[in-house]
C-alpha positions as CSV (number, residue, x, y, z in Angstrom):
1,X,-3.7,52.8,0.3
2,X,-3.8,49.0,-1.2
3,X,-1.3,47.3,0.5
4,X,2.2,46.5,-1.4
5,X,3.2,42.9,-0.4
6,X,2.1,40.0,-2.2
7,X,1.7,36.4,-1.1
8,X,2.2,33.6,-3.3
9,X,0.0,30.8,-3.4
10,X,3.4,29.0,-3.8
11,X,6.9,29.6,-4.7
12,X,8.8,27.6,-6.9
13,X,11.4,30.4,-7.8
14,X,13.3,30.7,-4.2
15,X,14.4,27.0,-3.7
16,X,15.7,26.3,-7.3
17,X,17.6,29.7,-6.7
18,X,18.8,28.6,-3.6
19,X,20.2,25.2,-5.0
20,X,20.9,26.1,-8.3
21,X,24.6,25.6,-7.9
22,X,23.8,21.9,-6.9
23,X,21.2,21.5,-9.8
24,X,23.0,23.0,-12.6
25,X,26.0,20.2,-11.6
26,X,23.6,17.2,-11.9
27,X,23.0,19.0,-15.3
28,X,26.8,19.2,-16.5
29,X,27.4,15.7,-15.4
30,X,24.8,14.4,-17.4
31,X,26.0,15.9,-20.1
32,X,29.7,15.2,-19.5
33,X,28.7,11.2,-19.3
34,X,25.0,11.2,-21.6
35,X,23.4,9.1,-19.3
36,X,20.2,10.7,-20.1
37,X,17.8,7.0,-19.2
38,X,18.4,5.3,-16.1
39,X,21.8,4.2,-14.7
40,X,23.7,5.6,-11.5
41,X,21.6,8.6,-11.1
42,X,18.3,6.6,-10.9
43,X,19.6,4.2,-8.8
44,X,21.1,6.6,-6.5
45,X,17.7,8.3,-6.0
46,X,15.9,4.9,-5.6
47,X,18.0,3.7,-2.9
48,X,17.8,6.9,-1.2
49,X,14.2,7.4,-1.3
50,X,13.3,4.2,-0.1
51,X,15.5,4.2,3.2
52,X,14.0,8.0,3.2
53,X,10.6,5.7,3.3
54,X,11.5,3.4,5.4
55,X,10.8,0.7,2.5
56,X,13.3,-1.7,1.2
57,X,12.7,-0.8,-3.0
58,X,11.8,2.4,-4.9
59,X,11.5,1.9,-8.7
60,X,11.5,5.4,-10.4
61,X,8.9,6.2,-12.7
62,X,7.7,9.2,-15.3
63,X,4.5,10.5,-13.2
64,X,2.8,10.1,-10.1
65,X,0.0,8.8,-12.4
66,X,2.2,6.3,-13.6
67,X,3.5,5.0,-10.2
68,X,0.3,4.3,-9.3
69,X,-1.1,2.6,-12.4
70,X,2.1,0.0,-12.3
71,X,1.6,-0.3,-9.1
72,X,-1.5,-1.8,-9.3
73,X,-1.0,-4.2,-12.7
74,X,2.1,-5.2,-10.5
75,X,0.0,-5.7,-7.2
76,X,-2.4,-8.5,-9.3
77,X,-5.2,-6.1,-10.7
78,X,-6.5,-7.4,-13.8
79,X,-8.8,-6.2,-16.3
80,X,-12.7,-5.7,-14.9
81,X,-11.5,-6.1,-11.4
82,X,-12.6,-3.3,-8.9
83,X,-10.6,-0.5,-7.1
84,X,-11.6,1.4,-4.4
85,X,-11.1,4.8,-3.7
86,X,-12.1,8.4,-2.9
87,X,-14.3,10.7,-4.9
88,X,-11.8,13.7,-2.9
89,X,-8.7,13.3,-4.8
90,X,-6.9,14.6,-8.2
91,X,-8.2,12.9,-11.0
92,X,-4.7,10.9,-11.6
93,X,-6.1,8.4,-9.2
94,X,-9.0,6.7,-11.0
95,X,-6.9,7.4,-13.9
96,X,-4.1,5.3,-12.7
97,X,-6.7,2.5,-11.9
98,X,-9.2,2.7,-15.0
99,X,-5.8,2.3,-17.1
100,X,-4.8,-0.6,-14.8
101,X,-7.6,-2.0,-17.0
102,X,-9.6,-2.3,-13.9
103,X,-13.3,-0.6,-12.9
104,X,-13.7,1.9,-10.1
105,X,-16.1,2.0,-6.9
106,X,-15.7,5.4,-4.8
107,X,-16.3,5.5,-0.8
108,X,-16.6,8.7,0.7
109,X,-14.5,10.7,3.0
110,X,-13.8,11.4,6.9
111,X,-15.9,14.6,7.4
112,X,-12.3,15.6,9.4
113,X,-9.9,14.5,7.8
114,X,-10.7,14.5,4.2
115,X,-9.6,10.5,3.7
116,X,-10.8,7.4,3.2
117,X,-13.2,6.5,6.2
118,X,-12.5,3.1,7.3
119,X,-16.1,2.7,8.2
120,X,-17.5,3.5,5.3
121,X,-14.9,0.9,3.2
122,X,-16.5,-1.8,5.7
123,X,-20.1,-0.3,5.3
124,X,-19.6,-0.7,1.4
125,X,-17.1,-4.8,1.6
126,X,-20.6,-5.5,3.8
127,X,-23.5,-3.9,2.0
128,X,-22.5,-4.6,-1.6
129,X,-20.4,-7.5,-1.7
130,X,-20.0,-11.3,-0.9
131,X,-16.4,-12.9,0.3
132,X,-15.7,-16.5,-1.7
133,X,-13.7,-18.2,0.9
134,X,-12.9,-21.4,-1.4
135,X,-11.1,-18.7,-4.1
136,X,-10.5,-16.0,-1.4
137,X,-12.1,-13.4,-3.3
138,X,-14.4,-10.5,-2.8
139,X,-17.0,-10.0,-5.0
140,X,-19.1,-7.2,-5.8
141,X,-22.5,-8.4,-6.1
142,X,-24.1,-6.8,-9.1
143,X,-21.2,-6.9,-11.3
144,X,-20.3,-10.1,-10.4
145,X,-16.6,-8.9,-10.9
146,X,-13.5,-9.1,-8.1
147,X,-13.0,-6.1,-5.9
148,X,-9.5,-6.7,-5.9
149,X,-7.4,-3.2,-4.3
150,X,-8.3,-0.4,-2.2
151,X,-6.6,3.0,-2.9
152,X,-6.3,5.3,0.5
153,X,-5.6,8.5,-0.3
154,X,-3.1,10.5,2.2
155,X,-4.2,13.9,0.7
156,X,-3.0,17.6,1.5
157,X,0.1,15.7,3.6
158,X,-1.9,13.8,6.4
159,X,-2.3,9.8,6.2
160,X,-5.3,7.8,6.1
161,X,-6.5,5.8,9.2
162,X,-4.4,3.0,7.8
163,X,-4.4,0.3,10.9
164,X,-8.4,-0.7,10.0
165,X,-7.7,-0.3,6.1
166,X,-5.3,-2.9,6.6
167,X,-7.1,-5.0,8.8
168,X,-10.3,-5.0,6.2
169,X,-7.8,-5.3,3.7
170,X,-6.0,-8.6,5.2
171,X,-9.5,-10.1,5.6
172,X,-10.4,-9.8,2.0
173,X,-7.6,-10.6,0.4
174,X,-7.6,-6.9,-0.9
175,X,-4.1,-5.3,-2.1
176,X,-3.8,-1.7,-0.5
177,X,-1.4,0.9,-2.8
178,X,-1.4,3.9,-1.0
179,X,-1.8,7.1,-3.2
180,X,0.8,9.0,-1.5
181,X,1.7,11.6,-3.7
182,X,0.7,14.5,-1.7
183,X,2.3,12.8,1.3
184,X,6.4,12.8,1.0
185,X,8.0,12.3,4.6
186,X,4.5,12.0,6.6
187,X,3.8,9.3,9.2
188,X,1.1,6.7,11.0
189,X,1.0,5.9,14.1
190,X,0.3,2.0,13.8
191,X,-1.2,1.0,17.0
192,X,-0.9,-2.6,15.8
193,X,2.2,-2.5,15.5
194,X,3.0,0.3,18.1
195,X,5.1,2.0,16.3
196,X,5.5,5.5,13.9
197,X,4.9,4.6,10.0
198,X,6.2,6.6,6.9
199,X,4.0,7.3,4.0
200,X,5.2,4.6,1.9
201,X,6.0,1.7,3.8
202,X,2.5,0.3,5.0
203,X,0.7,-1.2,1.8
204,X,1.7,-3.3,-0.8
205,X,3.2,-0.3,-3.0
206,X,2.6,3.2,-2.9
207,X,2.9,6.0,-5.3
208,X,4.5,9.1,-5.1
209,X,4.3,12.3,-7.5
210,X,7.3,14.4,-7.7
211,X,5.2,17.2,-10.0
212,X,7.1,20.4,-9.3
213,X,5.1,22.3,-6.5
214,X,5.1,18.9,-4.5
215,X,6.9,19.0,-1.1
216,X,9.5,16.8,-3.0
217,X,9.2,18.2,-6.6
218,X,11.1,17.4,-9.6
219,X,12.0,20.3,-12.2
220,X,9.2,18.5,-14.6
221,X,7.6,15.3,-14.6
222,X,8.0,12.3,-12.0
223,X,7.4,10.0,-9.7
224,X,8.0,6.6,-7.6
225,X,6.9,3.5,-6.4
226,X,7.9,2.4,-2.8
227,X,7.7,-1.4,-1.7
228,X,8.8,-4.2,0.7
229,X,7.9,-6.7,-1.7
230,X,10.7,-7.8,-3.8
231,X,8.8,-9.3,-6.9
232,X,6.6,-6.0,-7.2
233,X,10.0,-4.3,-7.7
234,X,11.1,-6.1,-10.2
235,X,7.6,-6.4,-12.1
236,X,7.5,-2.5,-11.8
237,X,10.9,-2.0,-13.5
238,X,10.3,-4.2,-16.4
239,X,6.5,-2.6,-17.0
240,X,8.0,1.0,-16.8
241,X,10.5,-0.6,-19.9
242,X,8.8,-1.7,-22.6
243,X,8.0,-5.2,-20.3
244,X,11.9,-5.6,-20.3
245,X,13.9,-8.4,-18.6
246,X,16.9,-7.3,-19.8
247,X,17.3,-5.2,-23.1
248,X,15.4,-6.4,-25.8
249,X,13.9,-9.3,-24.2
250,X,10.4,-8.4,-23.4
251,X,8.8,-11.1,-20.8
252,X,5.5,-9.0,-21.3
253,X,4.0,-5.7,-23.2
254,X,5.0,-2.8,-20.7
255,X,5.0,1.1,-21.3
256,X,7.8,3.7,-21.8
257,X,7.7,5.4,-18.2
258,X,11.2,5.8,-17.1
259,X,12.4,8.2,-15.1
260,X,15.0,10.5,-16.7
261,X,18.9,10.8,-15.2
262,X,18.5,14.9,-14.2
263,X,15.7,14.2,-12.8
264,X,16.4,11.3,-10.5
265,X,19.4,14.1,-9.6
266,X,17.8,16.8,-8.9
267,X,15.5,15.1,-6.6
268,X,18.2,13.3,-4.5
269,X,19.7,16.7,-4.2
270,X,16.1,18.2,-2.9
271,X,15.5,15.2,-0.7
272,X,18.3,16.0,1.4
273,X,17.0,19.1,2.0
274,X,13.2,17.8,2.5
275,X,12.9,16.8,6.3
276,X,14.2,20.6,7.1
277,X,11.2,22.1,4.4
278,X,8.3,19.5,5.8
279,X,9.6,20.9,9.7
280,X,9.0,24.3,7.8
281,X,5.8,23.9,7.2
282,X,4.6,21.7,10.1
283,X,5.7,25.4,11.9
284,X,3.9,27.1,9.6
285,X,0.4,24.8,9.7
286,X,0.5,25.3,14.0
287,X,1.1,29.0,13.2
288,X,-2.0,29.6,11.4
289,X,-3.3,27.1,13.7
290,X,-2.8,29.6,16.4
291,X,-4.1,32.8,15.0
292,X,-7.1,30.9,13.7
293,X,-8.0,29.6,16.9
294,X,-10.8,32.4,17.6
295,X,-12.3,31.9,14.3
296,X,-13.7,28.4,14.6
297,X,-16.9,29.2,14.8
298,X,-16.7,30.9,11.1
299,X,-14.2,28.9,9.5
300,X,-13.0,25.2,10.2
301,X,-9.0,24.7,10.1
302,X,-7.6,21.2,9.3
303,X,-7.6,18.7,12.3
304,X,-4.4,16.7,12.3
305,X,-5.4,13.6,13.6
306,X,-3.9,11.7,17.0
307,X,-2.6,9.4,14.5
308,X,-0.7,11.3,11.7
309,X,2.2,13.7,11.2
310,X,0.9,15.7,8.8
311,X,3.6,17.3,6.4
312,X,1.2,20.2,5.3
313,X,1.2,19.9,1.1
314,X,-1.7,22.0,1.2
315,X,-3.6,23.7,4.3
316,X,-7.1,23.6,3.3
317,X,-9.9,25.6,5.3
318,X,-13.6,25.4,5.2
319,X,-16.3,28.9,4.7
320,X,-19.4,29.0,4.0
321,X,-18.3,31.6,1.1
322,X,-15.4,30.0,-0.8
323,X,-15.7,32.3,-3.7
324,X,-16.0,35.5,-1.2
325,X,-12.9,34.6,0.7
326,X,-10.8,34.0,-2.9
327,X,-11.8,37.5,-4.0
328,X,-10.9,39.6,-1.0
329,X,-7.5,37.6,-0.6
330,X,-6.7,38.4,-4.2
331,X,-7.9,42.0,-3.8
332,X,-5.5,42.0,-1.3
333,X,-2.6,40.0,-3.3
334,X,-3.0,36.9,-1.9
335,X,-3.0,33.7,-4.0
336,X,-5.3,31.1,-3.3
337,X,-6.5,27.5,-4.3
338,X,-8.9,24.8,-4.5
339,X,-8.0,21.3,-3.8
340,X,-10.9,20.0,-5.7
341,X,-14.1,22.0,-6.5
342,X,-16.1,19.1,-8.3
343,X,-16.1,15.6,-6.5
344,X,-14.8,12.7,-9.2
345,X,-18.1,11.1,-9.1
346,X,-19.9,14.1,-10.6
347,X,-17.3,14.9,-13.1
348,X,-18.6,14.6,-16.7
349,X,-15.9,12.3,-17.4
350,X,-17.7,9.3,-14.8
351,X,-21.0,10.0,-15.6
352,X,-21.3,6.9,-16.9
353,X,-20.7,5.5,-13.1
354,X,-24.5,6.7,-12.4
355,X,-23.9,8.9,-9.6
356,X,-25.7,11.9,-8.7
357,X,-25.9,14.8,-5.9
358,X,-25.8,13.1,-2.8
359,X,-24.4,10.2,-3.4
360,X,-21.4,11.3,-0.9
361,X,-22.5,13.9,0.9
362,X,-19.6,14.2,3.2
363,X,-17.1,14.8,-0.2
364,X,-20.0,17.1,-1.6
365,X,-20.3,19.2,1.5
366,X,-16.4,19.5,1.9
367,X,-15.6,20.1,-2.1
368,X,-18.5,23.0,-1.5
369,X,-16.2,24.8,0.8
370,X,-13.2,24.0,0.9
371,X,-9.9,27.1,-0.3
372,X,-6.0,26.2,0.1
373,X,-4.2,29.2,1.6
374,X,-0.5,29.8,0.8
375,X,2.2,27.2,2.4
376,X,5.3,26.4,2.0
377,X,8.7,26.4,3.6
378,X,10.0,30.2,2.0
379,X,6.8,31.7,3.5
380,X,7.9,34.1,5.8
381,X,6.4,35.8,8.7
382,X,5.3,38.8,7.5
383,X,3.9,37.2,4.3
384,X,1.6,34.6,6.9
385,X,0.8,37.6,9.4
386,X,-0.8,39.1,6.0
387,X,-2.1,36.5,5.0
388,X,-3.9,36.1,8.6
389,X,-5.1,39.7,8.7
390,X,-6.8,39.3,5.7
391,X,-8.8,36.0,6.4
392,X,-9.9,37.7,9.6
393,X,-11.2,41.0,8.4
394,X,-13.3,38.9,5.4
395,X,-14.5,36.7,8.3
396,X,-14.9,39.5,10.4
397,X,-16.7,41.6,7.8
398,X,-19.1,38.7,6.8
399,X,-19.9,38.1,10.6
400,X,-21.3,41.9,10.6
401,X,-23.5,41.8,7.7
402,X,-25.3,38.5,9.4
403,X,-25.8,40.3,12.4
């Protein structure tokens, strides 16, 4: 007899529920004063969410695609500089920098950790580029253009190696923005500074995506920029408002990426609940931890590194036979994802970047195998112990037929 329960790949119905009281108020006060663009609300959620990052400014933004893109026209980028970033990653990252105006070049991943490999950045700053000291620029030598940022990449909750980012960084006069929207509430242990670090507060800016099934979601589109650097606020507000100083006095062009009054509302109502749904599924990540233990040799679970508190957006496991797993965890009512199947630099839309099959073989090898299973804080017990059995007796199953 199929078995009744089903298991979510997430659930964005039971939170709302659970606040909806709260929510619905932010609504009627919005309504009662039509601040629909901006004012107290905004603010509110700006000042909270920056001492929540231990940063001294958030500016509130439309998208986490958007966050990042001013981020990096505020940072200096300029059109035909380069970016650097990860192949492993939504496609809203080179987005945001190929709108900056500027080009991309892609390093490949940690083969454990899925981010940025800070060896690999120095293999490419070495092998393909030439430092100016008289202009304190790096150049990329067969473009002849300035490699000006590097994007690291703190994907499925976990933090790139940030200490020797930085330190290449500070040497090269590079500006690091930290694509941190998969990463609300997670920290770095800075040896260099011997302390813990929030997502957030270690590069020049970073970017944060409040799409809904985020751990910090909004109930639509936005994001935020966090910063210590006062100037980079202010540049960030006035690029998100049509390039306004102060209403209709435009010190540059700019865009129309506010973020909306609900919205900024309902967030500061979720964020006080957010350190109590990141514990949530930090429990839930060592759970499945546990009762994968014995299955190492057939499937790889993620490795949080010495360095990171992970806050679990995703947990992503490795199998030989992705689509095999997905079909028997369905079969059994178990929702599934992937958390990306095709690597950025063979996507149709950077052909034109001239990479091919191999050209980052630790990205290729992971994208090949990689399947999110359900988490998130309203996952119960019985729903994981389910969701457990099943991975088991497809692992278990596949182990037999080898022999």
């Amino acid at each position: 007899m199929a078995n009744q329960m089903k298991v979510p790949f997430l659930d964005l119905v039971t939170p709302h529920l659970e606040l909806e009281e709260e929510l619905l108020a932010i609504v009627k006060e919005t309504f009662r004063t039509a601040g629909f663009i901006g004012g107290p609300m905004v603010e509110g959620f700006e000042r909270e969410f920056a001492q929540f990052c231990d940063a001294k400014y958030c500016v509130g933004v439309s998208s986490g695609t958007d966050a990042l893109r001013f981020a990096l026209m505020a940072a200096g980028v300029e059109q035909g500089d380069i970016v650097i970033t990860v192949p492993h990653t939504f496609i809203a990252t080179t987005e945001a920098i190929t709108q900056a105006g500027a080009q991309i070049a892609f390093v490949d991943i940690h083969e454990q950790t899925y981010t940025l490999d800070p060896a690999k950045l120095k293999e490419y700053i070495e092998e393909n580029c030439d430092f100016d000291t008289k202009s304190g620029k790096l150049i990329d030598r067969a473009s002849k253009r300035r490699v000006s940022a590097v994007v690291p990449v703190h994907l499925y909750g976990q933090m790139a190696d940030m200490d020797p980012i930085q330190e290449l960084a500070s040497k090269y006069n590079l500006a690091v923005i930290e694509d941190a929207c998969q990463a609300h509430g997670a920290e770095y242990f800075s040896k260099k500074a011997n302390a813990w670090k929030k997502a957030g507060s270690i590069g020049r800016a970073a970017a944060f995506s409040f799409y809904p099934g985020k751990n910090l979601g909004a109930c639509g589109e936005a994001g935020a920029v966090t910063t210590n650097d006062e100037t980079m606020a202010l540049r960030m507000k006035m690029i998100r408002d049509h390039g306004q100083a102060k209403k209709y006095y435009h010190d540059m062009e700019g865009y129309n990426g506010r973020l909306d009054s609900i919205q900024a509302g309902w967030l500061t109502v979720k964020l006080h609940h957010l350190a109590k749904w990141n514990e949530a599924r930090r429990t839930l990540a060592h759970r499945y931890h546990e009762q994968f233990s014995e299955s190492k040799d057939c499937m790889r679970i993620p490795v949080e590194a010495s360095w990171t508190k992970g806050v679990y957006h995703l947990y992503v496991v490795r199998v030989a036979d992705r689509k095999g797993l997905q079909d028997a965890l369905a079969e059994s009512g178990v929702g599934t994802g992937v958390h990306y199947p095709i690597p950025l630099h063979l996507q149709k839309a950077y052909a034109h970047l001239g990479h091919n099959e191999g050209s980052f073989p630790v990205t290729e090898r992971v994208a090949s195998e990689i399947v999110s299973l359900p988490i998130f804080p309203q996952l119960d017990r019985g729903q994981q112990d389910l969701v457990v059995d099943e991975v088991k007796k497809f692992l278990s199953a596949k182990m037999a037929s080898i022999g």
